[in-house]
N, C-alpha and C positions, 0 to 999 in steps of 0.2 A: 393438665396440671394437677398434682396431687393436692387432696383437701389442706394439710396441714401448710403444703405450699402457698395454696389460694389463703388461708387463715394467719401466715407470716406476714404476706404483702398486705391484706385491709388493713392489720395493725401498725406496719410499717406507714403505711399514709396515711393512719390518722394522725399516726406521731410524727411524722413530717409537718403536716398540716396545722396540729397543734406549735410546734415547733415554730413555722411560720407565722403564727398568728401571736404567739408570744415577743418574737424577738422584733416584730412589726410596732409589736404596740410600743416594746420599750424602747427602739428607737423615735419615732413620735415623740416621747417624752422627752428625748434627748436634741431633739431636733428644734422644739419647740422649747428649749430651755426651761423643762419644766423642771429635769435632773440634770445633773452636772456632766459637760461634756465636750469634747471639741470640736462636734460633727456643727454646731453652728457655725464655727472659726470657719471651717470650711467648706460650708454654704455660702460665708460671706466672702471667703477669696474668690470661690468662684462664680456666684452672681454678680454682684457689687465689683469689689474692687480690682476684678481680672489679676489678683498677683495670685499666681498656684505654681507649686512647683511638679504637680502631680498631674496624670492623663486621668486620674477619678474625677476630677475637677466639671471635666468632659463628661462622665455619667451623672455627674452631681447637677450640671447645667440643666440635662437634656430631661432628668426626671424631677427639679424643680420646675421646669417649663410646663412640664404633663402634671403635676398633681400638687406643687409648692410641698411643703416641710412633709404630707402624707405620702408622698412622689417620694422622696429621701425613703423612708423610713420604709415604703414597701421596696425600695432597691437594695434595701442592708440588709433588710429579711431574706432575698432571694439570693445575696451573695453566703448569709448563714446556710439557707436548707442548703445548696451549691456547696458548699462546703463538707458539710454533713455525707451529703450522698457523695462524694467522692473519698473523703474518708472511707468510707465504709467500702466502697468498691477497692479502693486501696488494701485496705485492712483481709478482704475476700481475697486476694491477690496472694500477700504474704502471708495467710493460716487458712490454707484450704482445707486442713481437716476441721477446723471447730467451726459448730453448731452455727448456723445463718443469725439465728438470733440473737444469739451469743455476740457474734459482731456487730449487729446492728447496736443491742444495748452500748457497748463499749464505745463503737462509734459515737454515738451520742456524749457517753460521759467523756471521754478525752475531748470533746466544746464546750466541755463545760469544767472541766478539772482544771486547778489552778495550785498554787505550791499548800501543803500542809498547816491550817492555822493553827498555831499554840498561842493563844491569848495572854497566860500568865510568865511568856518567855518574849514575844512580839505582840504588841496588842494592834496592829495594822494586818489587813485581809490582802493586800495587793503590795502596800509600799514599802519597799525595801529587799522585795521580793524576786523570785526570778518564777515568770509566769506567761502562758499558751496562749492566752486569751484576754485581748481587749476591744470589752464592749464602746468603749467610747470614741476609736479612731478610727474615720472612714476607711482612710489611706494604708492602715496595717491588715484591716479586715479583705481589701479588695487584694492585697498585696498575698496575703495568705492564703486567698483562694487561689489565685493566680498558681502562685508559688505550689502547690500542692498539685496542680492541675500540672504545674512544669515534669513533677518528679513521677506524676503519673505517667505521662508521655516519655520521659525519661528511663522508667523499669521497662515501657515496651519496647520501647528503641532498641537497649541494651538486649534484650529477651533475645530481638528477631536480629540483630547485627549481622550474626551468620549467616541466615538465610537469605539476606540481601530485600527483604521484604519489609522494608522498617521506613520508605522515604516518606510516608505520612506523618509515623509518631516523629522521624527527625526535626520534621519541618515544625508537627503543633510544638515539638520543646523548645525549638529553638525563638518559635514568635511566641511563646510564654514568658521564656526565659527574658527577652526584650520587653516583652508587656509588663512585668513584675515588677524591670530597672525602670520602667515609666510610672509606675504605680506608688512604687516606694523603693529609693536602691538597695535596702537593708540586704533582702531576699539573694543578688545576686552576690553582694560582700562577703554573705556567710557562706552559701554552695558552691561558689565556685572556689575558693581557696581549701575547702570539704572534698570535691574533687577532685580536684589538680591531686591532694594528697594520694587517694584512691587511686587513681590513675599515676602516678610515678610508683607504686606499689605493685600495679598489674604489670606495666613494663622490667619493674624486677623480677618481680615471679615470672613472667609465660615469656619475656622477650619482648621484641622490637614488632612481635605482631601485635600488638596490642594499640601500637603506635598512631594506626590509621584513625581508629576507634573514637582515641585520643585527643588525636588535633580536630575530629569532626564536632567533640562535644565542646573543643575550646571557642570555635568560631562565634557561638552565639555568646558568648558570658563577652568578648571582643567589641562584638556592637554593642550589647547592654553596657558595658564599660564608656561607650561614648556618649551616652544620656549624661551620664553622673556629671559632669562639668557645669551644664547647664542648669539644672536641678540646683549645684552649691551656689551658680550665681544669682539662681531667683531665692530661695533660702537666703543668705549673707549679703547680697548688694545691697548697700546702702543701712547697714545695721553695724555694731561693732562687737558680733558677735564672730565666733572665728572658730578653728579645731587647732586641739593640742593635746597634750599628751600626758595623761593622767595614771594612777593606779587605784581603780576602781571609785574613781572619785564622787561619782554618784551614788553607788549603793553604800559606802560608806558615811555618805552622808543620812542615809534612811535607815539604817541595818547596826549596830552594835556588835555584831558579832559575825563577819561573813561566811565563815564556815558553818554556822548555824544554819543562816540565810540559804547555804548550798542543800544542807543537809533537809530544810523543808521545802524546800523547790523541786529537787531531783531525788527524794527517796525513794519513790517505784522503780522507777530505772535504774538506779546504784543496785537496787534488791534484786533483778533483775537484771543487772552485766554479773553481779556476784555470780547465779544460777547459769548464765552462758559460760561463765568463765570455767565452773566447775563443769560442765557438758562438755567442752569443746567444742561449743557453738560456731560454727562456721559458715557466716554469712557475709557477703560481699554489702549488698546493703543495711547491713545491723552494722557493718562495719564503717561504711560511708556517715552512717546517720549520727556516728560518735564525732566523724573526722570534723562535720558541718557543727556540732556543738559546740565542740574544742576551739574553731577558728571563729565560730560568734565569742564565746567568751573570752577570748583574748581581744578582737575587737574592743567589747565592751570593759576589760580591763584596761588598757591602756591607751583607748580614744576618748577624747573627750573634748564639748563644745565647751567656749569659752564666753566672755560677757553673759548676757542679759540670761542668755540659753544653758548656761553651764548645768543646772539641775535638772534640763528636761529631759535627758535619759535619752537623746535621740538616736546614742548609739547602741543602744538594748532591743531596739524593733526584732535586728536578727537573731537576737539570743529568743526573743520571744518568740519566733518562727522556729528556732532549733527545737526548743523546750517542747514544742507543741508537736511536731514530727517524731523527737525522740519518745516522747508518751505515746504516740500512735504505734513506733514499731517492736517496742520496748513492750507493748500489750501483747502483739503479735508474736512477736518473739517467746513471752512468757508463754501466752495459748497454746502455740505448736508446738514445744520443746516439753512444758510442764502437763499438757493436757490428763495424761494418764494419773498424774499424782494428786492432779484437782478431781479426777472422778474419784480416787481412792478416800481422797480427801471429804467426800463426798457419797460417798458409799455406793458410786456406780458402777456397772462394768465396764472394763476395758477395752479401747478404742483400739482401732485398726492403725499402722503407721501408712503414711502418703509421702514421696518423695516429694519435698518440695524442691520447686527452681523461681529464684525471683529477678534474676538478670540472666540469664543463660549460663550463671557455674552452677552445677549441684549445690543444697545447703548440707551438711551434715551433722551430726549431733549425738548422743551418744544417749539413747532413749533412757531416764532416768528414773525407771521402777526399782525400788532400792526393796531388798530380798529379810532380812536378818531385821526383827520385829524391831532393835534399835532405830536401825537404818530409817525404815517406816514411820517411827514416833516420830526421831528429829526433820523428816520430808514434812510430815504433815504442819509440823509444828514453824516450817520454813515457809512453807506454802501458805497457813493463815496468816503467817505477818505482811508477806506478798499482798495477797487480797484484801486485806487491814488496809495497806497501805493503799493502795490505790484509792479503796472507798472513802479511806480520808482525804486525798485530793480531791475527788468527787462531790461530797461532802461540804468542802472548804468552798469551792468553786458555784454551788445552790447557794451555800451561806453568806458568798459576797452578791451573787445578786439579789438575793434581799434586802441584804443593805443598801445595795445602789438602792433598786425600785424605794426604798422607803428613804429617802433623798438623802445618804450620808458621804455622796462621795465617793470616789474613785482608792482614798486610804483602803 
């Protein structure tokens, strides 16, 4: 192992390590009701009063047993690091030319990046928001590992299809894909109808081969589909809460201006499809990871719960699952595609190009070192608002957990 190699990973685990010993201690707080949270709600369905609509319930039981409320808070730690390191294996996946480091740091901030706060336009850090990451819900946290763990198994399946070498990853996605609809159904509402799109897409383009591919990946979202019945009758039996059909009826209750709302939620990525779109970025999964956006946030437009529930946002989990993915590939996408402009930008040499494949089609792209000194001013001057941006989600996303840890709430 090369020295700088061995000196990536000590640092890489100490930052895991610290990682886990942070996100340990603030869940404690939250579990303990020291801050504000729902992870009690859901210690007490699942101790106490057996109503869960969720199989976390089940992890929640088994590590209340082993350690009461420090038992919770070291199983949310370990779904975070969980998290984190497969992020990051993901992220190595789709920008196999930039720097180890480079992804890990990234990794990192997209779990902790949350929408852009402008205080004198929105004075709320979360509400009203559309946002990657919540520290307070057991059930979106498990759901989003799960969930990330599915589409991990998912780009290998895809990868090896042709070589007939894939019935492991088929299998782990397809009992992910179930595990997730147990976890929380958010995750499979938004992918699979993200999907199905992609896939009657590929059937136009290559044909009716594509076909097999196709009904292989639909079978699991099929059984995940048959949890969801039972899940709405322990959620809504005996309550007079209910689903109906709203336009935007939540964040409009939070938010003043939703296009706003959109435009500090999703600026890296908007900046970022801008940049693909001028490349002719050609990616099957940059492509997928819009389609899964698009069908969470029509979801969350025009579903909406009713009674007592009506405010609690519970059709936004999978816009938060979208939001959270599309920052992860939407980085990648930026790194591989922009990499040489960020060295220039940066006064580095010039990197080598790598063909990349992230499902088994070639990506293509149209390597964007711009020649004519203009060209170069307005690159770079594109390029710092890019990075701007992101550091302010980054940014926003430390400066709402501060405000949690100093007890202000989930606003």
């Amino acid at each position: 192992m090369k020295a700088s190699s061995l000196k990536l990973n000590v640092v890489r685990a100490i930052c895991y390590a610290a990682f886990f010993a942070f996100t340990t201690y603030l869940f404690y707080l939250e579990c303990t009701e020291v801050l504000v949270s729902d992870i009690p709600t859901h210690i007490n369905q699942a101790i106490k009063s057996f109503h869960a609509y969720s199989v976390m319930s089940v992890f929640i039981t088994i590590a209340y047993t082993i350690g009461k409320e420090f038992g919770v808070a070291v199983l949310l730690g370990l779904f975070e690091v969980a998290t984190v390191f497969i992020c990051e294996m993901l992220m190595r996946k789709l920008a196999p030319d930039v720097n180890r480091a480079a992804v890990f740091a990234c990794a990192l901030c997209c779990n902790v990046a949350i929408a852009i706060w402008v205080p004198f336009l929105h004075p709320y850090l979360t509400r009203g928001l559309s946002i990657g990451q919540a520290w307070h819900n057991s059930t979106y946290l498990s759901m989003r590992l799960v969930g990330i763990g599915a589409i991990w198994f998912y780009l290998r399946f895809i990868g090896r299809f042709e070589s007939k070498n894939h019935k492991l990853d088929y299998f782990a996605f397809a009992f992910l894909v179930v595990l997730s609809a147990c976890t929380k159904p958010n995750f499979v509402l938004s992918f699979g109808p993200g999907l199905a799109i992609v896939c009657i897409c590929d059937l136009k383009r290559e044909g009716i081969s594509t076909l097999k591919r196709s009904l292989a990946l639909a079978v699991p979202f099929v059984l995940a589909c048959a949890v969801i019945p039972f899940q709405s009758a322990a959620l809504y039996d005996g309550t007079s809460s209910g689903i109906g059909i709203g336009f935007f009826s939540v964040w409009r209750k939070f938010h003043h201006f939703i296009p706003l709302a959109m435009l500090q939620s999703y600026a890296f990525p908007l900046i970022v499809l801008c940049a693909c779109v001028r490349m002719r970025y050609r990616d099957r999964n940059y492509q997928l990871t819009w389609a899964i956006f698009f069908a969470s946030l029509f979801i969350y437009a025009f579903l909406k719960e009713t009674g007592p529930r009506k405010y609690h946002g519970n059709f936004g989990w999978g816009l938060m699952f979208a939001v959270y993915y599309l920052m992860i590939v939407s980085v990648c996408a930026y790194l591989q595609t922009r990499r040489n402009n960020i060295r220039m930008l940066l006064g580095m040499p010039l990197a080598t190009s790598t063909v990349l494949k992230d499902s088994g089609l070639p990506v293509t792209y149209d390597e964007d070192v711009p020649e004519s000194p203009d060209e170069i001013r307005k690159s770079k001057v594109f390029d710092a608002c890019a990075l701007t941006l992101f550091a302010l989600h980054t940014i926003s996303g430390i400066i709402s957990l501060g405000s949690i840890l100093a007890g202000n709430g989930y606003a």
